[in-house]
C-alpha positions, 0 to 999 in steps of 0.5 A: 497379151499383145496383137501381132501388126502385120503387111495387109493384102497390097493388092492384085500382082503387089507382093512387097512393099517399102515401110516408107515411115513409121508413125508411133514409136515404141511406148506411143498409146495408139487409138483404134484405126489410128495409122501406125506406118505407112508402106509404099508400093511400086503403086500407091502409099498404103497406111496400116492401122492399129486394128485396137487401142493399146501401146506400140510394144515392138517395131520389128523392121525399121524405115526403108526395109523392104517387106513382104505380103503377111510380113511382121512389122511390130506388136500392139500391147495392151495399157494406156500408154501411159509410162509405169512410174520408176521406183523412188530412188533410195534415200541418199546417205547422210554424208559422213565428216570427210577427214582434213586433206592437205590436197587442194580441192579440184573446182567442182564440175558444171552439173547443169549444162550438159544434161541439160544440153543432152536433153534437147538433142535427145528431143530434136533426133526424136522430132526428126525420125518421126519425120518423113523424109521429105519434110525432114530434108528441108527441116535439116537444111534450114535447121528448124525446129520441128515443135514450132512448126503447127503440122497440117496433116492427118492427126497433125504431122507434118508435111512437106509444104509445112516445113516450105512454109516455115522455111520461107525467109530463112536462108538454107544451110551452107550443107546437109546436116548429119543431126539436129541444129545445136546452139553452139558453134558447129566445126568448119569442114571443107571437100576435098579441092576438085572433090566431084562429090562436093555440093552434091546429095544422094538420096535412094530411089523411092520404090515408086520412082524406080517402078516409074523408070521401069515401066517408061523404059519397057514401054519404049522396048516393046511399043512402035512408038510415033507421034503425030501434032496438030494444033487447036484453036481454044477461042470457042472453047475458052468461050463456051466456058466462060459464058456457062462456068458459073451457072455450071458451077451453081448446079452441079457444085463442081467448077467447069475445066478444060478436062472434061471438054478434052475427055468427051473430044476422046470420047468422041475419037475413039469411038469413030477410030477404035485401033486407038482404044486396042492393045495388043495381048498375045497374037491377038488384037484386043478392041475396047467396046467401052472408054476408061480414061487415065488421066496423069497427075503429078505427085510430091513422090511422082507420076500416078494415072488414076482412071476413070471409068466408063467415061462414054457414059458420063456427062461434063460435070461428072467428069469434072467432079471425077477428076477433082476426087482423084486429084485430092485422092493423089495430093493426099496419097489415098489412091488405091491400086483399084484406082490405076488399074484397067485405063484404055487410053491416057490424057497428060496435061503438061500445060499446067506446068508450062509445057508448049510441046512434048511427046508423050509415052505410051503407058502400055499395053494401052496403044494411045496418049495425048498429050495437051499443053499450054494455051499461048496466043500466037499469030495464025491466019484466019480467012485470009487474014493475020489473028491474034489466037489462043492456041494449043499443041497436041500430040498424040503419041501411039503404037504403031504395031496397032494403029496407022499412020492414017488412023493416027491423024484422023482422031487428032483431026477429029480432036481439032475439029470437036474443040474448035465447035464444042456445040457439034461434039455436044450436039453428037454430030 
């Protein structure tokens, strides 16, 4: 008997997912809930799990297929996983007394060392295909082996960072490896001379990657898009913080960032110009009596937005602790699709990267996006008088089909004015 593995419901619009990576291999014992593969959607990584215990009898599709909502990905049978025990080979003949030969006898062939040769090779391909991708990218290129490599991930799999880790102090492989690293001497190959290929790599969009494109190229299609900046002056802000983040921190168990200063200034905004918290559906304007706020997270695989929800509603520290979820929900790839769908407004932080100053693209239909950046001191003139600050770019970028010029300065001034006196936007007024 055995139970069929089947794509799971992927969520509202999903109706196809790619198997990302295969877990267990035909013949591995899998426990209950124990996840078998992982499918990736134009949104999220979704594991599927063993819905019982048994052995992975059958994979019907393999890695990079592209799969259908209710689509068969492989059987379950029941057992322990443990192997049946191959029968005991017959008993060899005894050797009968060969006749005399005149022929001299050929040296007798090495017996040892290519089975055991073979055997090394079969465990390292097997290593390297239950490997996602990514980790077996850098274990090729810098010919390590995956069983001296202790896997921090979930049920001990290796990740990315892993691979990185051990890979620190070895110098990478003069080119990408076709198999496993081998002891012996590889053959010396060279690219053709002015070969344009040569010192390049190809590696197939993820279906993430290709949604992401899509989407950032249909929303410069269809959006008015402009941007307007301003700049802030962070010294009463980075003030404030650094007088209560330890007692913030002590009664809500949740450390006190910029973030949730930036999201309650939005708040703010929105609520004094709210064409920037519209969107356009149909023939018809569309304004938001309430604030879902997206807030942009950069992943080993790409750019997700999860949003949280109803954020007028909330204080400093839930916001805070709402974020960090997200952020390890995203580093450990358990976003659900509930939790990128319904934002009204983004914030794109790009100062944790470094950036000074970007324009930033809308995520339609939303109608605004602000994007905030690194804080540099830098001389300004204060009262007459030249200053050492730390500033801060912004750049709001909207859909000028719904908001106007006007509309669009005035909620960054708006912004300007909250952060510079945090106690006015505390205080509500």
């Amino acid at each position: 008997m055995s139970n069929e593995i089947r794509v799971p419901e992927l969520g509202e619009s999903i109706t196809e997912a790619t198997i990302a990576q295969w877990y267990k291999k035909p013949g591995d014992t899998v426990a209950v809930d124990e996840p078998l593969c992982e499918l990736e959607t134009d949104k999220v990584t979704i594991e599927v799990p063993a819905q019982s215990a048994g052995v992975l009898a059958e994979v019907m599709v393999k890695e990079g297929d592209t799969v259908e909502v209710g689509a068969l990905l492989g059987t379950l049978g029941e057992g322990s996983g443990a192997s049946t025990p191959a029968p005991a080979p017959a008993p060899a003949p005894s050797p009968s007394p060969a006749p005399a030969s005149t022929t001299p006898s050929a040296p007798p062939a090495p017996e040892v060392a290519a089975p055991v040769a073979a055997s090394v090779v079969a465990a390292d391909t097997s290593d390297l295909s239950s490997l996602s991708p990514a980790v077996r990218r850098v274990v090729e290129e810098h010919g390590l082996n995956p069983a001296d490599i202790s896997g921090t991930g979930k049920g001990g799999r290796l990740t990315k960072e892993d691979a990185m880790n051990a890979a620190k102090g070895t110098p990478p492989l003069s080119g990408p490896l076709s198999g496993p690293a081998s002891s012996g001497p590889m053959p010396a190959t060279s690219a053709p001379v002015g070969d344009p290929s040569a010192g390049e790599e190809r590696v197939k969009m993820t279906r993430l990657r290709k949604t992401i494109a899509a989407r950032l190229k249909e929303s410069q299609n269809t959006a008015a898009q402009l941007t307007t900046f301003n700049e802030v002056d962070m010294g009463a802000l980075m003030e404030l913080r650094r007088s209560y983040k330890d007692l913030f921190e002590k009664k809500y168990g949740a450390r006190l960032g910029f973030m949730s200063f930036f999201v309650r200034a939005c708040v703010t905004a929105l609520t004094e110009i709210p064409a920037v918290n519209a969107e356009i559906q149909g023939d018809e304007l569309v304004y938001k009596k309430y604030v879902n706020m997206g807030v942009a997270v950069g992943t080993e695989k790409g750019l997700v937005v999860p949003v949280v929800r109803d954020v007028q509603k909330m204080n400093l520290a839930e916001v805070e602790l709402a974020i960090a979820a997200y952020g390890v929900k995203a580093r450990d790839g358990k976003l659900g699709i509930a939790d990128l769908q319904g934002g009204t407004f983004t914030l794109s932080n790009g100062g944790v990267y470094g950036s000074l100053m970007s324009t930033p693209i809308l995520n339609t239909p939303q109608s605004g996006i602000l994007g905030i950046h690194k804080i540099q001191d830098r001389p300004v003139v204060v009262d007459g008088e030249i200053k050492i600050r730390p500033m801060m770019y912004l750049a709001l970028s909207y859909d000028h089909r719904i908001v106007d010029g006007k509309e669009a300065v005035t909620f960054l001034v708006r912004i300007k004015e909250c952060l510079e006196n945090p106690e006015r936007m505390l205080l509500d007024i």
